[in-house]
Structures are given as structure tokens and as C-alpha cells.
LOKOL-199986 format. One record per residue (C-alpha): y, z, x. Coordinates in steps of 0.1 Angstrom, whole numbers, plus 2048, in hexadecimal, padded with zeros to 3 digits. Each point is the difference from the previous one (the first is absolute). Layout:
<pts>
YZX ...
</pts>
This chain:
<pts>
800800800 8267F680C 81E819800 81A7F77E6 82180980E 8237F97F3 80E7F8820 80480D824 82080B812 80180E826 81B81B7FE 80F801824 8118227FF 7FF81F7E3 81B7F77F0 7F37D97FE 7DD8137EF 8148137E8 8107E17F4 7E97EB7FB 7EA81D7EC 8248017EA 7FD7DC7FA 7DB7FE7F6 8088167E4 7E48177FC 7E77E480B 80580982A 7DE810811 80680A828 7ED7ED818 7F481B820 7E27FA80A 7F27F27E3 7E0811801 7FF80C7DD 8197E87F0 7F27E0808 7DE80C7F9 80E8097DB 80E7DF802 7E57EC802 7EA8127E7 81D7FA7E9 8048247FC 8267F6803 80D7DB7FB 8247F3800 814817815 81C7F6817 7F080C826 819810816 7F4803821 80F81B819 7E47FE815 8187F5822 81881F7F9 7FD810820 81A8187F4 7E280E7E8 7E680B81B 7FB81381E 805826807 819813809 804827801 81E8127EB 800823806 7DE8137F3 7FB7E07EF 7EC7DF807 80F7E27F0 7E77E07FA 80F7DF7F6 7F07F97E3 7F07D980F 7F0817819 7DD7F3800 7E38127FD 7F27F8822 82280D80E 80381D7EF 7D980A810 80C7F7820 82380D806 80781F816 81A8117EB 7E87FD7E3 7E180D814 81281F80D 8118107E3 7F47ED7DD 7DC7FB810 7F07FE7D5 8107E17FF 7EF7F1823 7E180C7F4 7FD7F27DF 8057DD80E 7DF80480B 7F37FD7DA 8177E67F2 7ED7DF7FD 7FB7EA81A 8127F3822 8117E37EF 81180F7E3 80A81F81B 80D7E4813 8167F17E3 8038207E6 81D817801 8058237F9 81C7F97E9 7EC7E77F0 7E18187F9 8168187EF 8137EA7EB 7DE7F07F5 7F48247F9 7DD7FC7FB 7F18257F6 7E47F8818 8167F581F 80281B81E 8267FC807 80E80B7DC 7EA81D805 80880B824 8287FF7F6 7FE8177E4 7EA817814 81B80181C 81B8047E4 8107DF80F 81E7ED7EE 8047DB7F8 8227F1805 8077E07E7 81C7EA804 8117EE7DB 81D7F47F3 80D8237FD 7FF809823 7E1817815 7EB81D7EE 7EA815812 7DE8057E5 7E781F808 7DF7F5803 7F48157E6 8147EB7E7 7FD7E080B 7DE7F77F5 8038017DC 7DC7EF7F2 7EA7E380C 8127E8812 82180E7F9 81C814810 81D8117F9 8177DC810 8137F17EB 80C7DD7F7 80B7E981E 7F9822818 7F07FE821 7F081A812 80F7FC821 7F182281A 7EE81C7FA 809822809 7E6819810 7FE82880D 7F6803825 7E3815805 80D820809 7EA81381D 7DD80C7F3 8047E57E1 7DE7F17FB 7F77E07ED 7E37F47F1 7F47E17EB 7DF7FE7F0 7F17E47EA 7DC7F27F5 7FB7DC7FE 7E27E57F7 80A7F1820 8157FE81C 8217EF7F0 7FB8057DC 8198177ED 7F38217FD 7E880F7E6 819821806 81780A81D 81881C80A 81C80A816 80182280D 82280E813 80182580D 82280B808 80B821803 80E8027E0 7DD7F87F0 7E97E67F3 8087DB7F2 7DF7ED7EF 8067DC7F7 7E37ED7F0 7FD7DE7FA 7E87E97EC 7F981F7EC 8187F77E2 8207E57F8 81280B81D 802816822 7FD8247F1 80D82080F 7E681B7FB 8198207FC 7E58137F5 7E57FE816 8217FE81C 8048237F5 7DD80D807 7FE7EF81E 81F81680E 7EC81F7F3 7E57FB819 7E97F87DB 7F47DC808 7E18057E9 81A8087E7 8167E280F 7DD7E77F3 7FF80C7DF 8267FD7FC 7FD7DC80B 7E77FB7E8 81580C7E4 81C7ED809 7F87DC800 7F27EF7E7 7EB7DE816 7FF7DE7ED 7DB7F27FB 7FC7DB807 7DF7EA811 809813826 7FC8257F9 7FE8157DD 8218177F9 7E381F809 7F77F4821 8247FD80A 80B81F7F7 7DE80B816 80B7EE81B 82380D800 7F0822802 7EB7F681D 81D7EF810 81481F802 7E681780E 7FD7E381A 8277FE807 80482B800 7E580481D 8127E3813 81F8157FB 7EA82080D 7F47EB81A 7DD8017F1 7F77DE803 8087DF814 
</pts>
């Protein structure tokens, strides 16, 4: 099957992108990497729109440091984002999940802005920014907002962006001293999206549990975050299981993925205590 697309446009500068998304009048998609898009595309999951593509913006990747912060440019690719120092040494959940994200040519071409505009609920990066309480900045007609992660996946496939928006960095905590990460998930095979998955932070301040493929989108477990900081991790389980409510479909039943999450966590809290490889 052929993509059906309205048109194509190669914005050379932000302000050029935001334009032309002004012009197509509700019909303008973003063109990063394409990974997901042009996959929707030709199974005519989406047909007609005008294709903005801001993929040579090399104002939108790379990473810098600002403060206690790491900025990421949000056409950072994948493969980037797993290899760059700064990334490694102080946000090191996001170098490890690139490990489990597909295979070596969509990390070559996919972006993290990309992934978490696309917000599938079974992809690793959504996840790993709400368990690191990152924040999203989106550029619009209106000027720059900065979104928290926790509110800018709103269902399947959607976020909080709005019309002619485009998420432009993305904002995350450096790992204070003694900060652990972890990131867990259970697969078919090596490159499928996950059956279930989590991200597990320890800071000082406590515990942050973010699943993904467990429901429509990344979900913060608060209350199995707040047995975890009691030292109750059996507790923490049947929080968890509580808590989300796993879709059934021909990969895995909504009762084995609430299992797994359980399993998952015991898995990620002895990596924390240094119980396991």
C-alpha cells in the first residue's frame, strides 16, 4: 500500500515550520525521522496531510547542559541519545533504554522528540521522561511552553500539543549523587515493543515508577512509589497491581501484564539493591 499525502514542504528554520503548519490549516503532520509517521502513512492509517519536514534543523538536536539540567534537542536521535557522554553520565535511564527500542535503523533515523510526540503507550522514551519528571518544551503561534511530562501524554497517540505546535527540546533532572536508574521490560523478541516495561528512579527524595505498555499511556505508579520509599516492596507489587488496569489483545492477556509488571519490579528493586546484574 502507497502513502497518501497532501503535500511536502522542507521547512529551513522554526519559524519557516511553524508557517507552513499555519498554512496547512489543521492538515500539517511533522516529518523527524519518520519512523512512525510514514509507517502510519502507508497503511493509510493517516491520508491527506500536508508533511512538514524539520528533519535538517540542526538547531533541534544535540546536548547541552543548563545548570542541574540536561537539555535534548528534540531531533536528537535515538542512536545519539544512547551514545552521548552528557547523557551517559547524569540521565543514564535514557542511554539505557536505547538498548530496547527496535532496531539499528530506525535508532539510526528515529528521534526522541519524535517518539514522544508519537506517544505510543508501549514505547520506552514516554515512559522514561515521566519517571525522571522531565518537561517538554513546544513551540506555536503563541510563543514557547514548557509541558510536565506527566501531562503531556494525554491517551493513545495523543499529547497534550496543540494545533500547529512543535515540540522543539526536552528538559531533564541530572542525576544527583547516589541516584540510581533502572529500566526493565519483557518482550517476544529482541525489538518488539514490550509485553510490559518500567522505569525505576531512586533519588533522595524517594521513588518514581513509570510503566509502559501496561495501559493508554506511560503511567506513574504513586502508590506503589510510596511503598517502595517505605522499604515495603512486597507491598510496592500489590500496589502496582492495583493500580493499572493492562489491555488484553493477541500478545499478552490484561492478567499476564499486570504479572509481569509485578515481576518486573522485584527485578528492577534488587538491581537498585544491587541484588542482581
Amino acid at each position: 500500500m502507497k502513502a497518501s499525502a497532501g503535500g511536502y514542504v522542507r521547512a529551513t528554520d522554526l519559524g519557516h515550520a511553524l508557517e507552513l503548519l499555519r498554512q496547512a490549516d489543521g492538515m500539517g503532520r511533522v516529518l523527524a525521522g519518520g519512523q512512525s509517521l510514514v509507517a502510519a502513512m502507508n497503511m493509510r492509517l493517516t491520508t491527506g496531510d500536508m508533511l512538514v519536514d524539520i528533519s535538517r534543523l540542526s538547531d533541534l538536536s544535540g546536548v547541552t547542559e543548563d545548570g542541574d539540567t540536561l537539555r535534548i534537542g528534540a531531533l536528537t536521535r535515538h542512536v545519539e541519545v544512547g551514545s552521548d557522554p552528557l547523557i551517559a553520565a547524569h540521565v543514564p535511564l535514557l542511554a539505557d533504554a536505547v538498548r530496547y527500542i527496535a532496531h539499528a535503523a530506525i535508532r539510526n533515523r528515529g528521534t526522541i522528540g519524535g517518539a514522544a510526540a508519537h506517544a505510543d503507550p508501549a514505547a520506552e522514551f514516554p515512559a522514561c521522561l515521566v519517571a525522571l519528571d522531565a518537561r517538554l518544551e513546544a513551540t506555536g503561534p503563541d510563543g514557547t511552553r514548557t509541558i510536565p511530562a506527566e501531562a503531556f501524554f494525554t491517551d493513545v497517540f495523543e499529547t497534550s500539543l496543540r494545533d500547529g505546535e512543535i515540540l522543539t527540546a526536552i528538559t531533564v533532572p541530572k542525576a544527583a549523587s547516589g541516584e540510581r536508574h533502572v529500566i526493565e521490560e519483557v518482550a517476544r523478541r529482541s525489538g518488539d515493543y514490550a509485553l510490559a516495561g518500567l522505569c525505576l528512579v531512586k533519588r533522595a527524595g524517594g521513588h518514581r515508577l513509570a510503566l509502559f505498555s501496561v495501559g493508554p499511556t506511560p503511567i506513574l505508579a504513586t502508590s506503589a512509589m510510596e511503598k517502595l520509599d517505605a522499604g515495603d516492596l512486597d507491598g510496592a507489587v500489590a500496589a502496582l497491581a492495583e493500580e493499572i488496569d493492562p489491555p488484553s489483545d493477541t500478545q499478552a492477556s490484561a492478567a499476564y501484564r499486570r504479572h509481569l509488571a509485578g515481576v518486573l519490579l522485584r527485578r528492577a528493586a534488587a538491581k537498585l539493591q544491587g541484588d542482581a546484574p
